[in-house]
C-alpha positions as CSV (number, residue, x, y, z in Angstrom):
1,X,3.5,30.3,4.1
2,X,2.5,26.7,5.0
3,X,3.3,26.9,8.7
4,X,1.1,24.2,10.6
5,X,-0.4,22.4,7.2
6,X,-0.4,18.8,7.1
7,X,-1.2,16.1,4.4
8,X,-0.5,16.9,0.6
9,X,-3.5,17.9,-1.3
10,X,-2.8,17.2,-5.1
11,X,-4.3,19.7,-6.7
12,X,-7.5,18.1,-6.1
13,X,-10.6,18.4,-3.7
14,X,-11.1,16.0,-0.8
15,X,-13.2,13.2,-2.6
16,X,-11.1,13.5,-5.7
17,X,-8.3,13.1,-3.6
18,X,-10.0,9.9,-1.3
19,X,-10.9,8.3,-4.7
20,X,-7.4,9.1,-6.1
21,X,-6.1,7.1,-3.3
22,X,-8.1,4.3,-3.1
23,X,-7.5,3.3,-6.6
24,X,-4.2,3.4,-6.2
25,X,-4.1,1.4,-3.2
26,X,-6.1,-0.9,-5.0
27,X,-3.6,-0.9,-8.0
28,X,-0.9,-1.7,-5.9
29,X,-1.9,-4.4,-3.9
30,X,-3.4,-6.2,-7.0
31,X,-0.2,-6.0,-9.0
32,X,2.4,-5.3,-6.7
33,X,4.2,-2.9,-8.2
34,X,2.9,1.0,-9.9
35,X,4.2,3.8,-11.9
36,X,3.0,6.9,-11.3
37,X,4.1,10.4,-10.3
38,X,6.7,10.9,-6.9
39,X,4.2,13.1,-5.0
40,X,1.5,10.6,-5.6
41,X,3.6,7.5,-4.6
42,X,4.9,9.8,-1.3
43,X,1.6,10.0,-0.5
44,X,0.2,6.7,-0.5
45,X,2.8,5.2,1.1
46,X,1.8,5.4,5.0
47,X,-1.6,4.8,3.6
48,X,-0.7,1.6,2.4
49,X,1.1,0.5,4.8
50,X,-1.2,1.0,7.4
51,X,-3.2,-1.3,5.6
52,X,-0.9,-4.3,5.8
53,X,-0.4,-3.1,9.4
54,X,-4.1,-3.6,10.2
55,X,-4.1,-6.6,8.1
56,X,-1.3,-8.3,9.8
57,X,-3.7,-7.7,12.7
58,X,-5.8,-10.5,11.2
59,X,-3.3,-13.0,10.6
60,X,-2.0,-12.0,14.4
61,X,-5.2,-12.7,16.2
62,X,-7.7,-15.9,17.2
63,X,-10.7,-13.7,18.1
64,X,-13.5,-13.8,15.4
65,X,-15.1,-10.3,16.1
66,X,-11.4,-8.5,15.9
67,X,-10.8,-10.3,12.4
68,X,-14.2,-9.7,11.1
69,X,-13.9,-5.6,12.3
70,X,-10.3,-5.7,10.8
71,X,-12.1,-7.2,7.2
72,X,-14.6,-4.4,7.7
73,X,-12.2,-1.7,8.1
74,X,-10.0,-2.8,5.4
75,X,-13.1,-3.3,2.9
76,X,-14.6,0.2,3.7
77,X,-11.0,1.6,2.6
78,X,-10.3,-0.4,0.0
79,X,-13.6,-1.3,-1.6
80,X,-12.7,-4.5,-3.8
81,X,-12.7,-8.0,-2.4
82,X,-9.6,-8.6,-4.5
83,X,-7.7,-6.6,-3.4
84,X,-8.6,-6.6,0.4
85,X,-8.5,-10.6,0.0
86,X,-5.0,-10.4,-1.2
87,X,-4.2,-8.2,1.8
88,X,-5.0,-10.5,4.3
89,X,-4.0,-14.1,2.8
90,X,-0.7,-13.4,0.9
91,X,0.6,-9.9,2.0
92,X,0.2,-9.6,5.9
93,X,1.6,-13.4,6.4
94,X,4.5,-12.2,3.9
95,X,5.6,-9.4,6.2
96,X,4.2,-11.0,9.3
97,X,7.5,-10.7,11.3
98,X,8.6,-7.0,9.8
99,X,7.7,-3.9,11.5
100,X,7.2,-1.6,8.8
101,X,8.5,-0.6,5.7
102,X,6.5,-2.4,3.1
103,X,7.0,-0.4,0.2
104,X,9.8,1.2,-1.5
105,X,9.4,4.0,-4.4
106,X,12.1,3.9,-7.0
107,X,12.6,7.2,-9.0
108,X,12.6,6.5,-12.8
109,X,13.4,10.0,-14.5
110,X,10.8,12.5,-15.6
111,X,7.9,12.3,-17.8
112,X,7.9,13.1,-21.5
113,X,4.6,15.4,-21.9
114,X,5.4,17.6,-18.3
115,X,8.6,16.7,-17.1
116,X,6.8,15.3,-14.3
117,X,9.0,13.6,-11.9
118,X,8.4,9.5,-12.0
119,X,8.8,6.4,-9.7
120,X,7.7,3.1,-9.5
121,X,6.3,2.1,-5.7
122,X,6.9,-1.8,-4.8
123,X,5.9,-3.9,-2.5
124,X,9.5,-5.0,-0.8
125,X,10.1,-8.6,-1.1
126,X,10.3,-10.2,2.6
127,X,13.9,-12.2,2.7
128,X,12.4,-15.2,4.5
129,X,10.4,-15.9,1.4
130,X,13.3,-15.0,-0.9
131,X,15.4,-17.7,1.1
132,X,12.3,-20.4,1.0
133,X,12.1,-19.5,-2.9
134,X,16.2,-20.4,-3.8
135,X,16.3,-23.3,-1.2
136,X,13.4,-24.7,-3.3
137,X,15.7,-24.5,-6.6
């Protein structure tokens, strides 16, 4: 029985799993959009978006030490300047006015070898910029 277990483990060991993570958080911040397996995409999902939560954080504030701890944090989870750079210019002043709900996961069948279970996980596209983009056209 699973009674009081928390957090999914993957079949993996802890820093198997951390790296696991990481790279994919990396992935999908970089490109915007992965596909990969349902349980993984379920489980980075409050991961990631936690991350834009603390990098909205930077956008939010004026203090200097608060945005140079959040850049610190978000660089000691992420690891690549890339992607943590894109996290704080382009993503958290997209969803600067949502609340949560970054991401959305998109189930896209099963996969050929395993019958694996699929889905793509987005980044959701925030409706002011939408608006900006066709009142531009």
């Amino acid at each position: 029985m699973r009674h009081r277990i928390s957090g999914k483990k993957l079949n993996r060991d802890s820093s198997h799993r951390k790296a696991l993570l990481r790279n994919l958080c990396i992935q999908l911040i970089e490109h915007g959009k992965i596909s990969t397996t349902l349980e993984k995409a379920k489980f980075m999902r409050s991961h990631v978006e936690k991350l834009v939560t603390r990098a909205k954080d930077y956008v939010r504030t004026e203090d200097k030490v608060k945005q140079y701890n959040t850049v610190r944090y978000l660089r000691e989870k992420l690891a690549s300047e890339l992607a943590v750079r894109k996290l704080v210019t382009e993503l958290a002043k997209n969803y600067e006015s949502r609340s949560g709900g970054y991401t959305r996961i998109i189930k896209t069948g099963n996969r050929d070898g395993d019958n694996a279970p699929t889905a793509r996980i987005e980044f959701i596209k925030e409706v002011k910029a939408v608006k900006a983009k066709n009142a531009k056209k």
